[in-house]
C-alpha positions in Angstrom: -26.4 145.7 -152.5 -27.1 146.2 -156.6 -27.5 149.4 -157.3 -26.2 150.8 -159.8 -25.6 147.2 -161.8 -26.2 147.1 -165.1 -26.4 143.4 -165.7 -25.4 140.2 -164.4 -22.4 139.4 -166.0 -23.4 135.5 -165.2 -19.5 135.0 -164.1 -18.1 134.8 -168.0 -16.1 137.1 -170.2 -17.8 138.9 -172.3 -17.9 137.0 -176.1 -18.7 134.3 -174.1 -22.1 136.2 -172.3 -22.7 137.5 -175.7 -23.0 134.2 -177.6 -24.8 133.1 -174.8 -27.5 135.8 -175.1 -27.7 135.2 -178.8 -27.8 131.1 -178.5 -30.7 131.6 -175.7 -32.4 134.2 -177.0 -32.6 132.2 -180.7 -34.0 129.0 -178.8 -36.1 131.0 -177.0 -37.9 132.4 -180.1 -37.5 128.8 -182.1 -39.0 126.7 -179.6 -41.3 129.4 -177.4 -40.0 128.0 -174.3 -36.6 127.1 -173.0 -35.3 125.3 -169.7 -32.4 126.9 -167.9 -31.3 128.5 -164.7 -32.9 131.6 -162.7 -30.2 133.7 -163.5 -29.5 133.2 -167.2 -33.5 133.5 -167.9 -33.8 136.9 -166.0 -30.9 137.7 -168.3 -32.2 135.9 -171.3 -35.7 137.7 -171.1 -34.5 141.6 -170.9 -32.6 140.9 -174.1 -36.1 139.4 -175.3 -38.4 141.4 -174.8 -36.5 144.8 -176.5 -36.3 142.5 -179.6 -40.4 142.0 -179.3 -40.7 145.4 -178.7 -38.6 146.0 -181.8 -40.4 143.8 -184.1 -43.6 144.8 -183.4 -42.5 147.4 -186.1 -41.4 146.0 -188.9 -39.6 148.6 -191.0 -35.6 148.2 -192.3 -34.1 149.5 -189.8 -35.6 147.1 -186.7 -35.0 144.3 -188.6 -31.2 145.2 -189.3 -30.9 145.9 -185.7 -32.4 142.4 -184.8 -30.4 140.4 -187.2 -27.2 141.7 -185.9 -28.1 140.7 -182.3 -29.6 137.0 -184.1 -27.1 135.3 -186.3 -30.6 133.1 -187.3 -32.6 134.9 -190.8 -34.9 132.2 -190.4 -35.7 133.2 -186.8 -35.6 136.9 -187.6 -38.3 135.9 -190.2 -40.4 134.0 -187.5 -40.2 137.0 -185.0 -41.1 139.7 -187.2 -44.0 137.5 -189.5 -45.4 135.5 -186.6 -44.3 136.3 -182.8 -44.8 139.9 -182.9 -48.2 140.3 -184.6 -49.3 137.7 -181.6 -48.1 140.8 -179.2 -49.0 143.7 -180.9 -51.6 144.6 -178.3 -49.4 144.1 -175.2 -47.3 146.5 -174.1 -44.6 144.4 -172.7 -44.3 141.8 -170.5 -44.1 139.0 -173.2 -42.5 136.3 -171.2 -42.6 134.4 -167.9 -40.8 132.4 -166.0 -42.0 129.2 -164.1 -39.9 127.8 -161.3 -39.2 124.3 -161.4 -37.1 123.5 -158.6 -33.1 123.1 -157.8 -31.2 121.2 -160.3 -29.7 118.0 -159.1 -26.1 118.6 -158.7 -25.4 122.4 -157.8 -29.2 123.4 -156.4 -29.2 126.4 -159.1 -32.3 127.0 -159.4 -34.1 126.0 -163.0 -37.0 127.5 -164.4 -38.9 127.8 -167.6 -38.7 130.7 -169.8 -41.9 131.4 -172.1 -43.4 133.7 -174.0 -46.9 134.2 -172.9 -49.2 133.1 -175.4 -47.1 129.9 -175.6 -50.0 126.9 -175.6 -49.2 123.6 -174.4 -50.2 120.5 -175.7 -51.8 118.3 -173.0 -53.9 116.6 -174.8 -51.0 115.0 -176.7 -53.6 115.3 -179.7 -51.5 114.6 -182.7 -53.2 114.8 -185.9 -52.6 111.2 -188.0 -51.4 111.3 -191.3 -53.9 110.0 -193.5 -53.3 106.1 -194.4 -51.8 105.6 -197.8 -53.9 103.5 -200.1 -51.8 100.6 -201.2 -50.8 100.4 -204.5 -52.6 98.0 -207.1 -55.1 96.7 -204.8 -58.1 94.6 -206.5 -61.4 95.9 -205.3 
């Protein structure tokens, strides 16, 4: 049974869990959407969403606490100026998690972790750079 657990401590000592939180957790917020296993993302995503719910305030003191969990100022930046404001009017649930299968050589179980207003580019519509005129060219 689980009761009483706090966390899963994902079978690692404890600098190594917390880099791990901190690594995850900045991909998570640099790219929107990170592939990894079942367990890590449940992990991942409790540790993500209190850092939403702190920057949805932006003040001093939520940004210091963030920045000491994120070794990342750029990423800080991005959370506080551009994820947060996108979730101001939720209150919480920010991510989800899409199962994707068992990996190939263990069967853990992979999955993608998201935040929800994350868009996905089907379309594959890239915008082209405009041509460069060449240079001395006789009209």
């Amino acid at each position: 049974m689980k009761h009483k657990r706090g966390f899963n401590p994902l079978n690692r000592m404890a600098a190594h869990r917390k880099a791990l939180h901190r690594n995850m957790v900045t991909s998570l917020f640099k790219y929107e959407r990170i592939r990894t296993t079942k367990a890590k993302a449940l992990e991942i995503r409790r540790t993500a969403e209190k850092m939403i719910t702190r920057a949805k305030e932006d003040n001093v003191h939520n940004r210091r606490i963030v920045s000491s969990r994120l070794f990342d100022e750029g990423i800080v930046n991005k959370l506080f100026t551009n994820i947060a404001p996108r979730m101001k009017e939720r209150k919480g649930g920010y991510t989800r998690v899409l199962k994707l299968g068992l990996r190939e050589g263990d069967a853990a179980q992979i999955v993608i972790l998201e935040l929800v207003d994350y868009k996905l580019d089907v379309d594959g519509e890239k915008k082209k750079k405009p041509e460069k005129e060449a240079k001395g060219e006789v009209k």
